[in-house]
Each structure stands twice: as C-alpha cells, then as structure tokens.
N, C-alpha and C positions, 0 to 999 in steps of 0.2 A: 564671643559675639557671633551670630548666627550669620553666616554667607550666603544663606539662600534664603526667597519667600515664596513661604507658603502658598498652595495653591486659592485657597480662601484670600489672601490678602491679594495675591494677583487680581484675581478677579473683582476683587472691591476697587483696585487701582483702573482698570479697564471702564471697571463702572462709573466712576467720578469722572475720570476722563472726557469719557462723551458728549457729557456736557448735562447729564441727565441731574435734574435735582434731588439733592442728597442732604438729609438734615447735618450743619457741623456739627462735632462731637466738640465736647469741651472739656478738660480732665477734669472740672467739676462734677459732669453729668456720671463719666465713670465713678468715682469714689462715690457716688452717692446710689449708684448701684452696686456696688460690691458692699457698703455698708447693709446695704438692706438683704445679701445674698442671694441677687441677681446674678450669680456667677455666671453662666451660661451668655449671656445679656453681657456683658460688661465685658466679657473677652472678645466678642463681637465689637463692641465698641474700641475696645483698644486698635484690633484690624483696622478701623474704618480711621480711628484717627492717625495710628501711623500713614494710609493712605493720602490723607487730608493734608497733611503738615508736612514740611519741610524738615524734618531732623537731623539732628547728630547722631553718631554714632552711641554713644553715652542716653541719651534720651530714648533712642529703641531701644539700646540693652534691659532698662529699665523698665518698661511697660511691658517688655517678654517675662523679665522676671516679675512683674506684678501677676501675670497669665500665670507661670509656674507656683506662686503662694498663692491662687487662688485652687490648683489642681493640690497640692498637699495638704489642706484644709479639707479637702472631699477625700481623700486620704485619710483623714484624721480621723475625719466624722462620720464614719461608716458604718455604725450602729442602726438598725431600726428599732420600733418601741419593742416589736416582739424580742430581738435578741436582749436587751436591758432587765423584760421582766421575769427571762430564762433567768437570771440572776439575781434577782433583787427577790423571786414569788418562794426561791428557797429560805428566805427569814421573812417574810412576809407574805402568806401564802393570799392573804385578802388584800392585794394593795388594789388602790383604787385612782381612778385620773386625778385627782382630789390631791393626793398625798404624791403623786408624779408631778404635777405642777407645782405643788409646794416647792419641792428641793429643785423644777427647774430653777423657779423664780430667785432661790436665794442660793443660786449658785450651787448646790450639793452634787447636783446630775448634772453634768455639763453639755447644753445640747447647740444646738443652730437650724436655722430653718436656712436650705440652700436651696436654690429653683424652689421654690411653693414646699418644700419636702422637709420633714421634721428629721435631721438626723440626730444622732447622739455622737458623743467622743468614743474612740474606740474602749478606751476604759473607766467608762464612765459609771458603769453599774459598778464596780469592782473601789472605783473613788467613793463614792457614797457611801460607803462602811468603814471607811478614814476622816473624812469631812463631816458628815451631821452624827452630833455626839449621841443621839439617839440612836441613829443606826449603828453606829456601832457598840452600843452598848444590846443593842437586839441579836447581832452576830458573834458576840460572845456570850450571851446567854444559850445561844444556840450549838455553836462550836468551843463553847469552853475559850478562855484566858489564851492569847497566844504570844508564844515567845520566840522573837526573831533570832534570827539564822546570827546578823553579828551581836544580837547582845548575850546568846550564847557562848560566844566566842571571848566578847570584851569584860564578860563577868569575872571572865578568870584572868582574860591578859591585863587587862584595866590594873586592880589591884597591887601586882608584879608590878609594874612601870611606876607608879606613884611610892610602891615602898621602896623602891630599889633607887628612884631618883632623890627622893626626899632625905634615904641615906648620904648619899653620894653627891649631895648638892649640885649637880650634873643635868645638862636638859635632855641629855640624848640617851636612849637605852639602848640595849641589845638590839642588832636585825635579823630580820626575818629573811631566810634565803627562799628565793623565787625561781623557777624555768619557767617560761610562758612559752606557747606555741597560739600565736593568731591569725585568725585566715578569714581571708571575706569569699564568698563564692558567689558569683554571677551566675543567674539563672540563665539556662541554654536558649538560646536564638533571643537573650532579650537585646542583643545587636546585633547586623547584619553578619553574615560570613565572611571571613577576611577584614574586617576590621580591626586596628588597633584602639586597645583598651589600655588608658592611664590610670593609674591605682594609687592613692598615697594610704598608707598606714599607719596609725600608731607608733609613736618609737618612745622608749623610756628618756628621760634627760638625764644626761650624764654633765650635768654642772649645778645641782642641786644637793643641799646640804643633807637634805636625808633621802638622800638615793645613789649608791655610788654600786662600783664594782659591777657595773652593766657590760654584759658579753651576748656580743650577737653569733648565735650559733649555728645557722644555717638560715639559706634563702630561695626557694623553689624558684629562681631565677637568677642565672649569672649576674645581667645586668641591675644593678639596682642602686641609687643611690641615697643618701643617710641625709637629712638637710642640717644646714651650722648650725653650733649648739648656741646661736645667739637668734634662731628663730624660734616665738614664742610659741607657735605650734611643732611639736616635733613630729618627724613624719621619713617615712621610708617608700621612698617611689620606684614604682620598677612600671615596662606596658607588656600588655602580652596581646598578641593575636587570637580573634575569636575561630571558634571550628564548630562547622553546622552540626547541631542535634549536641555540644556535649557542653556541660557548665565551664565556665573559665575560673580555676582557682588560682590567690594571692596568696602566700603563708610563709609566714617565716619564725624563728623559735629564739629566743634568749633569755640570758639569766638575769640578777643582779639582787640587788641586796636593800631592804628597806627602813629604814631606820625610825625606830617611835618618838614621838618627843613632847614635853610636858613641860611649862615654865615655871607651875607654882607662882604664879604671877599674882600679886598685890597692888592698890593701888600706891600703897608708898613708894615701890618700885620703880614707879613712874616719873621722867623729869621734862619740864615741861619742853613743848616743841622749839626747832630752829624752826621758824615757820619761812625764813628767805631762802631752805634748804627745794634745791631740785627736785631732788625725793618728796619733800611735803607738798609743795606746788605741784607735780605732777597727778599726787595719790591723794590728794583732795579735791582733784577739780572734776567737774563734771564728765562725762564721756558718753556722744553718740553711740547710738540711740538709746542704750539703756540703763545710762546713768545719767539719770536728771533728777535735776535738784526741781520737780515741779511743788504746785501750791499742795498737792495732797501729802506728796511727800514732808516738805516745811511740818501741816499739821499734824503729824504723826509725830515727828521728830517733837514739836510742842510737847505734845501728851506723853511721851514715852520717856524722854530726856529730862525735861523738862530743865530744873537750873545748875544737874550738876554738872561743875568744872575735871572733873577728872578724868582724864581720857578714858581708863581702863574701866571705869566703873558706868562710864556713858557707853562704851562696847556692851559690857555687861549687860547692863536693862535693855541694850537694842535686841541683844540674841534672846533675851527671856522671854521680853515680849513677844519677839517673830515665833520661838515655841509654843510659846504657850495659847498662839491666835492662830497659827499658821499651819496647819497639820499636811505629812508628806503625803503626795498622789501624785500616782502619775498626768503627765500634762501636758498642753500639746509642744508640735517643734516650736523649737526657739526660732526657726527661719518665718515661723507667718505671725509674729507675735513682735506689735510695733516697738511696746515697753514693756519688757518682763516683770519690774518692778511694782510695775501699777495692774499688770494680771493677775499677781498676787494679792495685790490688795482688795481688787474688784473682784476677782473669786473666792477671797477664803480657803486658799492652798496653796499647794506649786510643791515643784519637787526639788531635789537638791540642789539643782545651777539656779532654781528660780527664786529662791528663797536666800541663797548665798548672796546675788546679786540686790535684791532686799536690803541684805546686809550690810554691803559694800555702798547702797548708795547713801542710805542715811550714817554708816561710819562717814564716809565723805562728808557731809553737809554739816557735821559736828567735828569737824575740823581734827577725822581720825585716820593719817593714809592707810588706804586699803586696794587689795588686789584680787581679783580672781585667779583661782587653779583652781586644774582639774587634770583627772585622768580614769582608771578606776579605782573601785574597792577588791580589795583582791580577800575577804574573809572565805576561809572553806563554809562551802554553802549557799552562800552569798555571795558568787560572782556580779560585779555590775559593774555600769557605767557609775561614775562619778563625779559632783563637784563638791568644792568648798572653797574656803579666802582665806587669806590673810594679813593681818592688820600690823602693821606698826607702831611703835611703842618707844618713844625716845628711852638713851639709856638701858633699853632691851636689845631692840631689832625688829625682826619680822618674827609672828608667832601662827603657828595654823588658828584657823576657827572655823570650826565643821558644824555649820548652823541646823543642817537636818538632823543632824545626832541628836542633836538637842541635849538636855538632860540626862542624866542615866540611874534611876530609880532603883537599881537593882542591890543598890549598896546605901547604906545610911552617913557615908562619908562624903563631904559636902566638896572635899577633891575629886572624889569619883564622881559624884554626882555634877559637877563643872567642871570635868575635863575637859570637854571640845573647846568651851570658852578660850581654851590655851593651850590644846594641847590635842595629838592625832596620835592612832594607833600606825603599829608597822604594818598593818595590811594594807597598802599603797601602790599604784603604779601612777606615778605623777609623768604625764605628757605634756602639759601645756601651763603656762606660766601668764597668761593672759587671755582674753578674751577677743574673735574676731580681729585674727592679724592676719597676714597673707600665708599660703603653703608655700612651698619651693619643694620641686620646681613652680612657677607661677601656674595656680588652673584659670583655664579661660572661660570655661561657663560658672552661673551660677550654685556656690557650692549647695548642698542638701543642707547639711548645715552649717550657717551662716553664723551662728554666737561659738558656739564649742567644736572640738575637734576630736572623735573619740574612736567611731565605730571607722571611720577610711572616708573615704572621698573619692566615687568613680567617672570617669566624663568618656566620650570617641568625639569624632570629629564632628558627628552630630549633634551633640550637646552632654549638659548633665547627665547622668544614669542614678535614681534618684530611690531612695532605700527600698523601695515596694519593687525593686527588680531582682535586689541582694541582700544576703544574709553577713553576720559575722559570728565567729565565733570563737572563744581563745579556751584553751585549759591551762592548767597551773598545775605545776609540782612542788611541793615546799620541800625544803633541800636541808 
C-alpha cells in the first residue's frame, strides 16, 4: 500500500477542495476509457476519483494497481510500424498496409492503439511467423525447415523413456542431474541510494514426486530465508541495500535431480470419480479470475467433447484440439490480462501458461481435476521459463500434461507422438504447484507478476520494481 500521495493527486485534492467545479468521475467513465486506450486520460481520472471519494484502503490499492497494468501494457506494446516491418520485409520484401491490417484484424500481429498511437506487441512481428499459417509457411520456404532446440533433444530422450518404461511397467525413469546458479540483477540507480531492496527467487520444490535430492549450494547473502514447503509458490528471500552508480545483484546456486515420467495411460485405466472427494470438489471448480467456466468456454467444451464419457479420452481431444487451433507465441503479461483463457481464444495463440490454463479450464468444466504447474524448461539450448498442468485420473493420480508440447512428429509412434498427453521429460525445474498464491515473506506491493511465479519478485519501500528495471539469468550444469 503506498503511504504517500503523489504530488498530481495533492493538487487535484486542493483543487476540489475550493469549491471549484469539477466534473465527478465515475468508475464507469474510467473503464470505458482505458477500454478504448485512453491510458494517459484514465490515469488522470483515477487521481481525480481517488480525490473525489471517500476510500478504503483496499479500493486505492486497487485503482494504483489498475495505473500500474495500464504502464506494463505500454511496456508491452512498444513496437512501432517501422520496427514490425524491419521483420516481417525480410519474408515479404512487398508487404503492403493491405496485408498489415489483414493479420491485425484477425489477431496474427498483435497491436493496440494507446493515446491516438498504433503500437504493436513487443513480439509481435516475430508471432506472425507461428500464428498465420501462411506466414509461416513463407518463413520456411525462406529459411528452410526448422528444428527446435528441445525437439532435438526429446528425439532421442523421448524414445529411452517410453522403451525403458514400457519394459519395466514403471512411470518413473532415470534423473537427470542439474547445478543451477540464478541471479536477478537490478539496474544501477533504478532506486534511490541507501535503500533496502526485497528479492524473492525461484527455489526448487523439495516435496514433489519427480524432483527430489535438492541441495542449496551457496547464497551471495548471509541472510536469506527458504519459504515452507507447503507454499505453492517456492521462493528464496534475502534484501540487500542499494549503492549509487553500481547494479544490485541476487544469486544463489543448487543442485537436485529431475525425474521423467510417462503413464502409458488408456482409457480402460480409468475408474470412474469420487465425485464427494475434496480433491475432485476442489480441481473441478471454478477459480478467479482465470478459470471460468463462461458461455464461450461451455461452447467449445460442446464442439470439442462433445458426448464422450471418458475422462482420459475427454483430456485427450481437449489437448488435441488446443494444438492443433492454438499455435505457441509469445504473449503478453499474465498481470494485464483479465482472462487468460479467453485471450487465447480471442487471439488464436498464447503461450505455455496460456494455453495450459486453456487446458485446465475446460478439464474442469468436464468434470476432470486439474492443476497448474510450473517452473522452467531446463533442455540444453533451450533454457526458459515454463508452464504446464496436471490432471487427475481416478485409480491413477495425478499425471503431467504439457499442452504446448503438444504432439511430437518426429517419431511415427503414436507413444511418442502422445507423450505430453501423459507424460514430461526430465528437463524440469518445478517451482510452483499452483497458480497466484501468496509469497512469503508476504510482498506488499503489487507483484509484476500476478498469475506465475518464475523470473523473482522485487519491491523498496516505494513500491513494486517492475521487470523493465531487471534482468534474470540462470545457467545449468548437468551433472
């Protein structure tokens, strides 16, 4: 919660004060400018209405953070036309406004108009060659066929795991040994001198079935502390004081061991639910804000499901479908994005958490518990952030399903080629076991991001410190 105001809202409070007439604001008037990306206009209005109204504490918190998701949307969409057709005029050396409005209009380029100003997504040109099947078929006639960094990798570990488990009637294979060393670095003077910096970090889970043997190996600060392993975000906090003119670094290093695992799961497998079970009540019901069960959702669920009874095989055609409609791009934060679920649908993309949750909402509404995780991918080559789910299965348990994987073509084995449906590589670092729970220690400003927990989490007294100030970075040793 912010303990001071602004010299802008002082002044607007002096103003009303006087007695001078002042049109009221109404939080109608705002949303229906920030809908139209009056941002500039609408954060004004916010000042005027906090001056206007009587509030709680909770009520301002909230219209500062609506000011803050309306600054990382300008954040987001930082693209001009010129920077989009630096990228788009090397496979299309003739593009014309003609064929730019085209892929606005149906979502391929993803743009906004914010203040009167056309911006674009920062990777918006770079999506377009994933999203219109055209364009990407224009960018591999140009660049030749391309073969990603994990399917490189899963071409050959894939294989291994399915023969080795399918031997061994076993879900769990061999792990994969990891050292990480992760560190965020705060850019110099982007807070005052002598100020205390709060840091939370990434930490492995050490109560998770395929992740064990986690060793914390050093911490570029005495102080720091681990959060219980029964919070669903894991996180390792330490503060450090800033020093004028020099970066503030966080880093710390550990091992542990990652474990693969594949059900070979069928539907005869399957028996049917305790549906009075806590578990099933919990992981089927709905969940603020981006798991609803709305009317779009419902008619998808129609079309896609339709009338079969089978839990695992209504999983089945939800993930097919979301592959085979849903193609990975990058996309914006999860923190300005009301329902992730329904951005996916209204764009025709999204990327791994966006497309997971996808997943999870309609398992849900077909009566299949599901959960989100995440953490990263730890493939050589393929370092990233990560998410995926997982769904439960009476008579099984809980089983990964890594919906951006999607498919895996590279093999004519209808196992390999439906792995994820059931099953994840050992390349894993699993942090988080749900979605949008609290950190510990508690942060008191609004975090950066508000759905997932991956890259850290920095705040001072003054508020958030919000990703455009710090970097993160981790490397990996496989052991």
């Amino acid at each position: 919660m912010k303990n001071f105001i602004s010299f802008s809202l002082l002044c607007l409070i002096m103003f009303t004060s006087c007695g001078t007439k002042t049109k009221t604001v109404t939080l109608q008037d705002i949303d229906t400018e920030r809908a139209a990306g009056n941002f500039s206009h609408a954060k004004k209005m916010i000042d005027l209405y906090i001056a206007q109204n009587d509030l709680n504490e909770k009520e301002v918190y909230h219209l500062y953070a609506a000011k803050d998701t309306m600054d990382r949307i300008v954040v987001d969409f930082n693209k001009t036309k010129e920077d989009v057709l630096e990228v788009i005029t090397q496979y299309y050396p003739e593009v014309t406004d003609q064929m730019l409005e085209k892929w606005e209009d149906d979502k391929s380029l993803e743009m906004m108009v914010i203040d009167g100003e056309k911006r674009y997504y920062s990777r918006a040109a770079n999506g377009l060659f994933r999203i219109d099947k055209e364009a990407f078929a224009k960018k591999e006639e140009v660049n030749g066929p391309a073969v990603s960094a994990p399917d490189s990798i899963l071409s050959i570990a894939l294989p291994k795991i399915v023969s080795s488990l399918s031997k061994s009637g076993k879900t769990q294979g061999d792990p994969v040994k990891m050292k990480v060393t992760y560190t965020v670095t705060l850019r110099a003077n982007s807070v005052p001198e002598g100020e205390v910096v709060r840091c939370w970090l990434p930490y492995p889970r050490e109560d998770h079935r395929r992740q064990n043997n986690v060793k914390l190996l050093s911490v570029n600060n005495k102080n720091y502390i681990i959060s219980p392993s029964d919070y669903s975000h894991r996180t390792l906090y330490m503060e450090k004081t800033t020093v004028k003119d020099e970066p503030l670094i966080f880093s710390y290093e550990f091992s542990y061991y990652s474990i693969p695992e594949w059900f070979n799961l069928s539907a005869d497998k399957v028996k049917p639910y305790d549906t009075h079970s806590d578990l099933y009540k919990t992981y089927t019901a709905e969940r603020e804000t981006h798991v609803i069960f709305t009317d779009k959702i419902k008619e998808v669920s129609a079309q896609v499901v339709g009338d079969e009874t089978n839990p695992f095989l209504k999983a089945k055609k939800i993930y097919e479908w979301i592959t085979s409609n849903y193609p990975w791009a990058g996309a914006r934060e999860y923190s300005t994005l009301s329902n992730i679920p329904e951005y996916v649908l209204d764009n025709n993309h999204g990327d791994c958490g966006q497309v997971s949750l996808l997943f999870i909402t309609l398992a849900r509404y077909n009566g299949i518990p599901a959960k989100w995780q995440s953490g990263f991918m730890m493939h050589p080559g393929a370092l990233n952030l990560h998410d995926w789910a997982e769904a439960y299965f009476e008579g099984v348990g809980w089983i990964p399903v890594d919906q951006s994987f999607g498919r895996k073509y590279f093999s004519d084995d209808p196992r390999i080629i439906n792995f994820f449906v059931n099953g994840i590589d050992g390349y894993r670092w699993i942090v988080n076991d749900d979605y949008s729970q609290p950190l510990f220690p508690a942060k008191t400003y609004t975090r950066s991001e508000t759905v997932d927990f991956q890259r850290g989490e920095l705040e001072w007294r003054g508020g958030n410190i919000y990703f455009n100030k710090w970097r993160y970075r981790f490397e990996v040793e496989y052991l």
